[in-house]
N, C-alpha and C positions, 0 to 999 in steps of 0.2 A: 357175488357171494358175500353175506354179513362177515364183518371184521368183529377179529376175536381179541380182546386186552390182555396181555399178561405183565402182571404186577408183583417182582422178586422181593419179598423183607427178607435181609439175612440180619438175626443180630450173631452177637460176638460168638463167635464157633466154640460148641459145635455144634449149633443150630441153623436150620436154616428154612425155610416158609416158601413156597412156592404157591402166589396165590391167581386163580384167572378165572377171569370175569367172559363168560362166555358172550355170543352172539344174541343169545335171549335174556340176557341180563343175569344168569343162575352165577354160580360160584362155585369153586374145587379149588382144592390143596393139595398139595403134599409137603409134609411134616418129613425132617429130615436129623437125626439128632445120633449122635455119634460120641460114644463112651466107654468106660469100663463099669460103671456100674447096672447093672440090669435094672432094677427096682426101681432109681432113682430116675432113669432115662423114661423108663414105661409112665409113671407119674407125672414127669415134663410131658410128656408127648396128650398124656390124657388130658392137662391143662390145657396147653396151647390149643388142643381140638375142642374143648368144650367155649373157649373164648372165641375161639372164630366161628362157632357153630350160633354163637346168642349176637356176634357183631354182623354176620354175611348173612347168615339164611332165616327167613322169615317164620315165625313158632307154624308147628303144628297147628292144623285146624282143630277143635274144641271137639271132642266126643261127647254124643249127649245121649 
């Protein structure tokens, strides 16, 4: 059976990244972030998704 990588970033709480590199080379996360602010947290969380979304996964193909 193909071996699967899993790769933890946590930076300084209350964050934390859960990133893994599958068996065919794909990638997943899970975003972990823990607060009193609502707004502030949902923001953080769309951040960090939209950077690992342009660092890990390759663009969309072109619509033409």
């Amino acid at each position: 059976m193909a071996e699967e990588t899993i790769t933890k970033i946590t930076y300084a709480e209350p964050i934390s990244i859960e990133l893994t590199r599958g068996a065919k080379g794909g990638y997943q996360w899970g975003i972990k972030i823990r607060g009193s602010e609502a707004d502030l947290m949902l923001l953080s969380m769309g951040m960090i998704d939209a950077k690992l979304r342009t660092t890990y996964l390759e663009p969309a193909a072109e619509v033409k």
